[in-house]
C-alpha positions as CSV (number, residue, x, y, z in Angstrom):
1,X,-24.9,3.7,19.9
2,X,-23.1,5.2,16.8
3,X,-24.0,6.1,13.4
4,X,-24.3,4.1,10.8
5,X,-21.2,4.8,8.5
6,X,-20.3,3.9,4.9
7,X,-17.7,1.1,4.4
8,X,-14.4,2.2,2.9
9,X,-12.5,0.4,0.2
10,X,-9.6,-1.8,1.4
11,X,-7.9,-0.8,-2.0
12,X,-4.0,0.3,-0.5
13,X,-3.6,4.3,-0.6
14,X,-7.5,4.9,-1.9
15,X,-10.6,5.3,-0.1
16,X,-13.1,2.9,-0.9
17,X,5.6,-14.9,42.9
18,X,4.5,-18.6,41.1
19,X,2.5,-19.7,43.8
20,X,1.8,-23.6,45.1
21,X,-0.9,-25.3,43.6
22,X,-3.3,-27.0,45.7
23,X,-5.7,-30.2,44.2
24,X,-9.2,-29.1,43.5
25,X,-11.8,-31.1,42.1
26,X,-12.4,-30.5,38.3
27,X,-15.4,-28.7,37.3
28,X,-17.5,-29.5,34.2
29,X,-16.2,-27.3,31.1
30,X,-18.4,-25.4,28.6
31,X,-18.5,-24.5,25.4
32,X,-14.8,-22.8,23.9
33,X,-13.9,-20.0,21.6
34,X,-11.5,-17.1,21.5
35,X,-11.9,-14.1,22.8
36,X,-8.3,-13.2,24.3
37,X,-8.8,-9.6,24.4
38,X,-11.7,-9.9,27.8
39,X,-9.1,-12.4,29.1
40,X,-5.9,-10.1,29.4
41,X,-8.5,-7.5,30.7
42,X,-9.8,-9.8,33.6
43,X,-5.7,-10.5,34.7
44,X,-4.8,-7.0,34.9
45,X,-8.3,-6.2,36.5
46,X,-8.1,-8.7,39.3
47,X,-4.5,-7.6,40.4
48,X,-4.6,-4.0,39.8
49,X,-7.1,-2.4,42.7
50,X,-5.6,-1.2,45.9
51,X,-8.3,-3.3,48.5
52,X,-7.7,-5.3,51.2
53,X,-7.3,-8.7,51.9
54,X,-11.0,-9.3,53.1
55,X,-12.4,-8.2,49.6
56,X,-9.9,-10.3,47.3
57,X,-10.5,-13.0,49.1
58,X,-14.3,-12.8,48.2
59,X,-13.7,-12.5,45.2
60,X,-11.4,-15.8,44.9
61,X,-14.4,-17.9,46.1
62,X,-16.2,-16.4,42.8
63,X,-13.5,-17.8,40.8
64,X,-14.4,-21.0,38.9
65,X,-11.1,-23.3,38.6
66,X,-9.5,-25.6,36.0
67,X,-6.4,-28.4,36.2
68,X,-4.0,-26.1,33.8
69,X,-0.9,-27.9,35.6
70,X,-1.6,-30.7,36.5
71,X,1.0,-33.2,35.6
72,X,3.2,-31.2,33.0
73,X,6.5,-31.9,33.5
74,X,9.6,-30.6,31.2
75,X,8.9,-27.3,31.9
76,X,10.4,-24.0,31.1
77,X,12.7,-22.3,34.0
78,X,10.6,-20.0,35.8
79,X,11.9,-15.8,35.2
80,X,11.2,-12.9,37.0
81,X,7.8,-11.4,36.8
82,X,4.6,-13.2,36.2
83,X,3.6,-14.3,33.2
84,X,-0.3,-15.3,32.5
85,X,-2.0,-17.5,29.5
86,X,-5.2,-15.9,28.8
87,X,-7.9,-17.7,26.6
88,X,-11.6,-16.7,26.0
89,X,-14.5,-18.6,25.2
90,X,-17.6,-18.1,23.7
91,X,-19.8,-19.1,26.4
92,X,-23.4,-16.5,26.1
93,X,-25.9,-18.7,27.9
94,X,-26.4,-15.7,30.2
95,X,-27.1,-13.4,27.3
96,X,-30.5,-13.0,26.3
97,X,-32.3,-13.4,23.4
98,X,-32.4,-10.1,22.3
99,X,-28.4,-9.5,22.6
100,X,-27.6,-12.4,21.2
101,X,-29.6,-11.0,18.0
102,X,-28.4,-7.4,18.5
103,X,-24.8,-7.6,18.3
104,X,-24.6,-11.3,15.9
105,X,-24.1,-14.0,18.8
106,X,-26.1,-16.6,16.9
107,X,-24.9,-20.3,16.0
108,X,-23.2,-22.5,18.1
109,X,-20.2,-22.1,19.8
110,X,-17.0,-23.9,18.8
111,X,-14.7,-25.9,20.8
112,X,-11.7,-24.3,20.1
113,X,-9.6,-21.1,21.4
114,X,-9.0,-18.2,19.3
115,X,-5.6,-16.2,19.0
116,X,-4.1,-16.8,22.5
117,X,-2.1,-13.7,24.9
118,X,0.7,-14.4,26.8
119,X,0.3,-11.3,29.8
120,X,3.4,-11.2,31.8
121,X,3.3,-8.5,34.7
122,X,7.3,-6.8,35.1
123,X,9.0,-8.2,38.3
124,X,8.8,-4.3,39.5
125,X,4.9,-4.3,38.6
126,X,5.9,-1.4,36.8
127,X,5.2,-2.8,32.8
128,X,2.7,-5.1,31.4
129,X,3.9,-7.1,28.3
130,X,1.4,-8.5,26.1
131,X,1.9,-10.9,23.4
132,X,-0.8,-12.4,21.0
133,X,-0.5,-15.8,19.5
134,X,-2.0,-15.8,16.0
135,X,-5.0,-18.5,16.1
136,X,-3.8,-20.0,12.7
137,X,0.1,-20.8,14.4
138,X,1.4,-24.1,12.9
139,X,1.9,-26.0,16.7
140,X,3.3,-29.5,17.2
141,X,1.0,-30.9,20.4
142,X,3.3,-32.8,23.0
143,X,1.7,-36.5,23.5
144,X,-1.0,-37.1,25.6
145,X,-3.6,-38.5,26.8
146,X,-7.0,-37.1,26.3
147,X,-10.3,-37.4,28.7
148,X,-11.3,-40.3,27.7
149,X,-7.7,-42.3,28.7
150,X,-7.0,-42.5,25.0
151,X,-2.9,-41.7,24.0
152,X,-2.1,-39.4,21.3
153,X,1.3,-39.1,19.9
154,X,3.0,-35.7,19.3
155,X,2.0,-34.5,16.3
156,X,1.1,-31.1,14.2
157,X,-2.0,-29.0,14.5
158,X,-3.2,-25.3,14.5
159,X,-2.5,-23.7,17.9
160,X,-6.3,-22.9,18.2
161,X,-7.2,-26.2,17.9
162,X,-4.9,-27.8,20.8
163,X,-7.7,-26.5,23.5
164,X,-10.5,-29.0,21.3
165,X,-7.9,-31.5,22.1
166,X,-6.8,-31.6,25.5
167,X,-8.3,-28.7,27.0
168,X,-6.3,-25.9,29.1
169,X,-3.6,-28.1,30.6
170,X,-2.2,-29.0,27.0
171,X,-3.0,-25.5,25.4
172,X,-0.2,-24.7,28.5
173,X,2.1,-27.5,27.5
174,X,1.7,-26.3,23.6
175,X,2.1,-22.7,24.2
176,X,5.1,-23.4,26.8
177,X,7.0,-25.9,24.7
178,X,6.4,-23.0,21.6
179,X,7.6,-20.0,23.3
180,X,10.1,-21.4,26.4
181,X,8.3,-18.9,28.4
182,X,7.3,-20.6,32.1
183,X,3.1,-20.0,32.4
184,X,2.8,-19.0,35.7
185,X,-1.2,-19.0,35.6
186,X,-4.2,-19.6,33.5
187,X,-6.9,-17.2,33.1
188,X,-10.2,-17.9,30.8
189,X,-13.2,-15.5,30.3
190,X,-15.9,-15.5,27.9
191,X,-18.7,-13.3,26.3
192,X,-21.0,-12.4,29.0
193,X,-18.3,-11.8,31.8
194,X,-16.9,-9.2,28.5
195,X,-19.7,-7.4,27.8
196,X,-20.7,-6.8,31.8
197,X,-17.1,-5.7,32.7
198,X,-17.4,-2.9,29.7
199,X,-20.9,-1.9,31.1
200,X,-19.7,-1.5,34.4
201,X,-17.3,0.4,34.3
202,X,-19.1,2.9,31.8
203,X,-17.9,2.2,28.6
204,X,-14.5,2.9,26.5
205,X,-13.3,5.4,23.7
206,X,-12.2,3.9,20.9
207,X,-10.6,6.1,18.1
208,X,-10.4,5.4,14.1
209,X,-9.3,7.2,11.4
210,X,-11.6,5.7,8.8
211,X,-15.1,4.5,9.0
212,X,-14.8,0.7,10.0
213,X,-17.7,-1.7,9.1
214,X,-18.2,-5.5,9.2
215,X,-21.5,-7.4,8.2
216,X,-20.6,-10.6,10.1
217,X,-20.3,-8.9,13.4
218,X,-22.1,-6.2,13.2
219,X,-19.8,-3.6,13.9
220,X,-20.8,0.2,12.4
221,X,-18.4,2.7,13.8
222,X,-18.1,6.4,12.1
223,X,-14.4,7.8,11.5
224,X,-13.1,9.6,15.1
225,X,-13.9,8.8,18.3
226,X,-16.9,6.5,20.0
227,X,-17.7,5.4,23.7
228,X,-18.5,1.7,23.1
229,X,-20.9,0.1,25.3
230,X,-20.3,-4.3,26.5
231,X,-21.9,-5.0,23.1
232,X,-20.4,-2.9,20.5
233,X,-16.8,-3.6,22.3
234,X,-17.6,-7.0,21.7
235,X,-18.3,-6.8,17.6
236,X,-15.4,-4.4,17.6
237,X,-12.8,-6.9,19.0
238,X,-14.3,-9.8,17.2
239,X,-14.1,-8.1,13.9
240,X,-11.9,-9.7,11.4
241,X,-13.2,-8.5,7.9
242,X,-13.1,-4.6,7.9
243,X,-10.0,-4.7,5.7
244,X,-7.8,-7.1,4.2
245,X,-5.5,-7.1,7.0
246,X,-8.0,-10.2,8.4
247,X,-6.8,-11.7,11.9
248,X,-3.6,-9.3,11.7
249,X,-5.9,-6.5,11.6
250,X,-8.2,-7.9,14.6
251,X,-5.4,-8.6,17.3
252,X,-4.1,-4.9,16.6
253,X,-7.7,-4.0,17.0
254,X,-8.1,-5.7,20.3
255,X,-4.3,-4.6,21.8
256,X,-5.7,-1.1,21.4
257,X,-9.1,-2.0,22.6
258,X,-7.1,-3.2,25.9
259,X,-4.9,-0.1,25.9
260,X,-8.3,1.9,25.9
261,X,-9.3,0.0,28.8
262,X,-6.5,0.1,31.1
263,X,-6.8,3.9,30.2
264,X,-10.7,4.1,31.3
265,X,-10.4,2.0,34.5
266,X,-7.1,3.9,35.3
267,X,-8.1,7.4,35.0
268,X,-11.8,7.2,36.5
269,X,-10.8,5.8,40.0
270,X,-12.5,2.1,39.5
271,X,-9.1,1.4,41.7
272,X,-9.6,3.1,44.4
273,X,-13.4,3.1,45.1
274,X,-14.1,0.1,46.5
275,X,-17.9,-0.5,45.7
276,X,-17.3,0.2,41.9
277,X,-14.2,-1.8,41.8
278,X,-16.8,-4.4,43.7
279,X,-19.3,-4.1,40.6
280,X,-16.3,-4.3,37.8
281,X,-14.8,-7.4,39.6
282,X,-18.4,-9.2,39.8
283,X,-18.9,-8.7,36.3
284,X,-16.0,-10.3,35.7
285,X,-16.1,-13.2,37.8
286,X,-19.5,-14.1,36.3
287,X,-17.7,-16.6,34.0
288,X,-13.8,-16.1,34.4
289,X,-12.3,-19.7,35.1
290,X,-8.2,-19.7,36.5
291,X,-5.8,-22.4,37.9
292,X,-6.1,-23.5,41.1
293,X,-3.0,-21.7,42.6
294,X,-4.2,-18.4,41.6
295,X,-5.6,-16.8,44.8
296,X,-5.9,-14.0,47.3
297,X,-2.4,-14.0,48.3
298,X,-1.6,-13.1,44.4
299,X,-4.4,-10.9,44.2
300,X,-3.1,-9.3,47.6
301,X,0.7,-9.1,46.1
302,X,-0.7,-7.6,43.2
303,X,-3.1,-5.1,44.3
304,X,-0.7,-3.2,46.3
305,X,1.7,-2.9,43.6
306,X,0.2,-2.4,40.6
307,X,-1.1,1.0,41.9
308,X,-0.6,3.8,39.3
309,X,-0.6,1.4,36.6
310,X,-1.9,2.8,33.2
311,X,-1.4,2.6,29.5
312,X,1.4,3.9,29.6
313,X,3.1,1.2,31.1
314,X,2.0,-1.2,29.2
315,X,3.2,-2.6,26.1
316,X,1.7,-4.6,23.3
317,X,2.9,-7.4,19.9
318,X,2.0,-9.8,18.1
319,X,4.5,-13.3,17.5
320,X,6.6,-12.0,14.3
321,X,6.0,-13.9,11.3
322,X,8.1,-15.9,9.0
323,X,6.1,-14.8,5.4
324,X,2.8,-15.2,4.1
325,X,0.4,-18.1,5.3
326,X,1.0,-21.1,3.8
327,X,-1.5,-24.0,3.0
328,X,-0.7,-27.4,4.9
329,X,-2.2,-30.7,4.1
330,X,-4.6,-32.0,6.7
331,X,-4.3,-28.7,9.0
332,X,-5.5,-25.8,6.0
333,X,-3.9,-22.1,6.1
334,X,-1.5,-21.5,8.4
335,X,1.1,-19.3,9.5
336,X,4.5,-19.9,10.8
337,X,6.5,-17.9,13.4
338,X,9.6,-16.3,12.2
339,X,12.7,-18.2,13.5
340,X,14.7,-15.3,14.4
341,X,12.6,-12.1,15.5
342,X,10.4,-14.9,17.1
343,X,12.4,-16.2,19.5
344,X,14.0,-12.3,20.1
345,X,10.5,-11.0,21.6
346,X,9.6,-14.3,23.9
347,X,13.6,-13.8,25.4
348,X,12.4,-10.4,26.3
349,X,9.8,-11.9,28.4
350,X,11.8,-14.5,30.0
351,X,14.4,-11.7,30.9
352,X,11.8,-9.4,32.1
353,X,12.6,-6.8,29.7
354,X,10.6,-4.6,27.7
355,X,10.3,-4.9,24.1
356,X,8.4,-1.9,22.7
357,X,10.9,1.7,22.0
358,X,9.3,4.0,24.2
359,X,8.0,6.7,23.0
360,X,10.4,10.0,22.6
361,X,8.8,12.8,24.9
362,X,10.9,16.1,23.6
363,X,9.1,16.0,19.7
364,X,6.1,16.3,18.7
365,X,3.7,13.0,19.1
366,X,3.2,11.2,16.1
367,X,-0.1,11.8,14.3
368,X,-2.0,8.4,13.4
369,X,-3.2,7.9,9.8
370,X,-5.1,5.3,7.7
371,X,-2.9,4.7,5.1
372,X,0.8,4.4,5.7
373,X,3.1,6.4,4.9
374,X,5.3,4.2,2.9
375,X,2.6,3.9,0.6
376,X,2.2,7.4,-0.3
377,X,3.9,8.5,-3.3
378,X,5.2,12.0,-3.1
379,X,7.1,14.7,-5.3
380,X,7.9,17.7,-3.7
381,X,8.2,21.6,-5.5
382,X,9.4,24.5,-4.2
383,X,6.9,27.5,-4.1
384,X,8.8,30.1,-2.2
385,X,12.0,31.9,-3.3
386,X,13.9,29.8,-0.5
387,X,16.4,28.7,-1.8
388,X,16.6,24.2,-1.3
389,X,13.2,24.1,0.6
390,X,12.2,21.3,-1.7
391,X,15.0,19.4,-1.3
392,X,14.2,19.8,2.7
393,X,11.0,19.3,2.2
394,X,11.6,15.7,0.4
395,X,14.1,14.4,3.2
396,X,12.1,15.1,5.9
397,X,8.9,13.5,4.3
398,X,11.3,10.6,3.5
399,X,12.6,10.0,7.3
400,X,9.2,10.5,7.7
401,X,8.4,7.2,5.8
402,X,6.8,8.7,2.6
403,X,8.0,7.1,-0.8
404,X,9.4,10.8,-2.0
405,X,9.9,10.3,-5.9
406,X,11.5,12.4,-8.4
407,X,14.0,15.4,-7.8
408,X,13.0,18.2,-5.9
409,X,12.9,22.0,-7.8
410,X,10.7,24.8,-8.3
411,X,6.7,25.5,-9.2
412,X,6.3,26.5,-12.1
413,X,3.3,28.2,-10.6
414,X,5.0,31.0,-8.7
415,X,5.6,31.8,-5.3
416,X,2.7,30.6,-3.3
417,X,1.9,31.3,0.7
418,X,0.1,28.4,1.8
419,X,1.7,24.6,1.3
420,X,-0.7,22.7,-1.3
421,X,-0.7,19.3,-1.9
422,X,-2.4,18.3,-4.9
423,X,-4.0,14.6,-5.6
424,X,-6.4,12.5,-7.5
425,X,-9.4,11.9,-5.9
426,X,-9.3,8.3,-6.3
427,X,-6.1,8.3,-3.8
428,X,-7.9,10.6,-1.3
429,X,-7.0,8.3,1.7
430,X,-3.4,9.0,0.4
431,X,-4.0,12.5,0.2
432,X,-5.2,12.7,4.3
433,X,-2.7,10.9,5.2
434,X,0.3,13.3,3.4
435,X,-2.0,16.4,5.1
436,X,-1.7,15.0,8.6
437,X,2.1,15.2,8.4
438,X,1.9,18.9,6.7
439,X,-0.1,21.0,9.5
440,X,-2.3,23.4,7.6
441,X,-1.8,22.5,3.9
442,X,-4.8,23.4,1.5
443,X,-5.8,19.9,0.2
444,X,-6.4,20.2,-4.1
445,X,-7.6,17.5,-6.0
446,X,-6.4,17.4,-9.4
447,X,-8.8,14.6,-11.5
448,X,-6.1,12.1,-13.5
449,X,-2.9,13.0,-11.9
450,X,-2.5,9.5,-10.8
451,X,-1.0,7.9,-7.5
452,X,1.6,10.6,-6.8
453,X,1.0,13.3,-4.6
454,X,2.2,16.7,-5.5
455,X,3.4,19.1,-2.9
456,X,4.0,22.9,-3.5
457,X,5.8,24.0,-0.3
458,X,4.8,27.4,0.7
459,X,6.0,30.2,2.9
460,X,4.4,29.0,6.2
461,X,6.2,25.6,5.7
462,X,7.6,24.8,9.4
463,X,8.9,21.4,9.5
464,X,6.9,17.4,9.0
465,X,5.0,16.2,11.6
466,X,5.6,12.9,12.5
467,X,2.8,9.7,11.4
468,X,2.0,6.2,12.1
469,X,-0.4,4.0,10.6
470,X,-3.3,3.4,13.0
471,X,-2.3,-0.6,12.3
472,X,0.7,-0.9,10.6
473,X,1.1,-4.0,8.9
474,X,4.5,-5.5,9.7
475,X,6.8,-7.3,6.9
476,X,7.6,-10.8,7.5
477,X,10.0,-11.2,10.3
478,X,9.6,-8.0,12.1
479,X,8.1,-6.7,15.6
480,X,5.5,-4.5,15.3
481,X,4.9,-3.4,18.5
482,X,3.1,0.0,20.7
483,X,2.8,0.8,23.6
484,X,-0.4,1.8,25.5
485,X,0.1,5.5,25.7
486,X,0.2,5.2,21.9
487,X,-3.2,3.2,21.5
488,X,-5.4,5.3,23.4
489,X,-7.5,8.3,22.1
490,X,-5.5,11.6,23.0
């Protein structure tokens, strides 16, 4: 368990092979919430060991199944690859008291999925490609008819809410219709099955530049790195008001809880030992529900050629936005995907192509920061008697991302050795951020300069490190997207 930390301000820059489908009969369903992050981990879980045919099959029979396909018709051209839906509920009835109390599980569950992923596994089994759906997605709902034989016309809706309505088969038909993308299968995991898959296979590292804090989950993490156990993964991917960033900020959160997953079960040998793979696969089959074509032969298919996988080949977005969210009568506050980098990211999945810019291998790595760089003010001096440093200086902080301001020249102050950068307390987030892209300069603060940093470049000047925000906040109508080797702690 970590240590309590103190919250930080959220003030910007200052602390403060489809397979066929056979019939089977439909089982009862339970209570429904989000929680999309355990969901994507059970799919890549369940394909990614190298056992044999005996074991997978066992662990089939554990899977409980649901009528995702039945009767959709109109559906999108199947692609290369595999592509899986992955929902979460909120089931806990096998929690006990005490962890429901410990990590905030009280109240009762809602009937409704959170923010969606789309998982789709490269034809090559070389890539994973993971897409989240934001919860509050404006959706138009196909017609239907729901469970009780009554018909509903097409109509509009939250994309959360179309699981309330007609269950898994038309969160499929929503999310198919929305994206084009062809659903191959249907994966749905909930609390318990999360929390037992984290315990079993030992925990996972999850790094953070700033203290992060939330009173409705529960979450108290310290700034750096912490081993989280079932429970605290559990407050940390359900979190949604450490910062303003809100549901933004939480599927970035998850995406790189995921990465840190694939990372722990990848580099500890869960794969290729069969009794704890055994004890991971248990956990998760404690509540995981799936279509009824997904069985051992995919599992089989899967396990022997996902081996090697790890965060590196994986790759992680979230659905591009058109602007802000926008109030709608009768639905509430909802957001809207953006028509044309939209439509760009779910062609990469039909195509089986990857989406993310792999990292560049020859520099150095960049260095993750809280605030980001294009909200750090910076002037730059010279401090040394050579001769257009500053100038240097300021274009490489500016391809850097940094909001350089004013026109580069000399320090008044003399020649100095070390680079200083000089800053107002109250932008001290600022200030740690500008440090982490100049290695070894001697941090000054200067009481009332105001927002701008002030750098004094000195004689062991070398060149700017490269930085990313630790979750970047796209504009409206971009991709923001990492990939796994980026997420993880290194």
């Amino acid at each position: 368990m970590t240590a309590p930390s103190p919250s930080s301000r959220t003030v910007p820059g200052r602390r403060p092979r489809r397979s066929r489908r056979r019939a089977r009969p439909r089982r009862p369903q339970g209570p429904r919430w989000g929680l999309r992050i355990s969901t994507a981990a059970a799919a890549l879980l369940l394909s990614a060991g190298g056992v044999g045919h005996a074991m997978v099959t066992g662990v089939e029979t554990g899977i409980g199944r649901v009528d995702a396909f039945q009767g959709i018709s109109d559906r999108p051209g199947g692609g290369a690859g595999l592509t899986f839906l992955v929902v979460g509920t909120d089931g806990r009835d096998k929690l006990t008291d005490a962890e429901k109390e410990k990590f905030h599980l009280g109240g009762a569950p809602c009937h409704c999925t959170d923010t969606l992923m789309l998982v789709h596994l490269s034809a090559d089994r070389s890539r994973a490609s993971v897409v989240s759906l934001p919860r509050d997605s404006y959706a138009e709902v196909p017609a239907h008819q729901d469970a009780d034989g009554r018909r509903h016309p097409r109509h509009a809706l939250k994309l959360n809410a179309a699981y309330a309505e007609g269950g898994p088969n038309l969160t499929v038909r929503t999310v198919e219709h929305m994206t084009g993308v062809h659903i191959d299968h249907y994966l749905e995991v909930d609390f318990t099955s999360f929390m037992r898959t984290v315990d079993a296979v030992g925990g996972v590292e999850i790094c953070t530049v700033r203290p992060l804090r939330d009173r409705y989950s529960g979450l108290d993490l310290p700034a750096g790195t912490s081993r989280l156990g079932g429970g605290q993964a559990l407050q940390y991917v359900r979190s949604r008001h450490v910062d303003a960033s809100a549901d933004l900020g939480r599927m970035q959160r998850q995406q790189r809880f995921l990465a840190a997953l694939v990372d722990r079960i990848t580099s500890t040998g869960v794969l290729v030992n069969p009794v704890r793979l055994k004890e991971v696969a248990d956990a998760v089959l404690q509540s995981v529900r799936a279509d009824a074509g997904f069985g051992a032969a995919d599992l089989t298919d899967l396990a022997q050629a996902m081996r090697g996988f790890g965060p590196a080949s994986s790759e992680f977005a979230s659905v591009p936005l058109r602007g802000a969210a926008e109030n709608v009568p009768g639905l509430g506050s909802t957001v809207r995907w953006d028509p044309v980098e939209a439509p760009k990211l779910f062609r990469a999945l039909r195509e089986d192509r990857p989406f993310a810019p792999r990292p560049e291998r020859a520099g150095p790595s960049a260095a993750v920061v809280d605030v980001p760089p294009g909200r750090v003010q910076v002037r730059v001096e010279n401090g040394t008697g050579r001769p257009g440093l500053a100038a240097r200086v300021t274009r490489e902080l500016h391809a850097a991302g940094f909001a350089t301001t004013g026109a580069p020249g000399d320090a008044a102050s003399g020649p100095v050795a070390r680079t200083v950068i000089s800053y107002d307390p109250r932008w001290d987030r600022s200030a740690r951020s500008l440090a982490a892209a100049l290695p070894g300069a001697e941090l000054r603060p200067a009481a009332g300069q105001g927002p701008v940093m002030r750098v004094t470049a000195g004689a062991d000047f070398r060149a700017v490190r490269p930085v990313r925000a630790e979750e970047p906040t796209p504009a409206p109508g971009t991709l923001a997207a990492i990939t796994g080797d980026q997420a993880v702690c290194r």
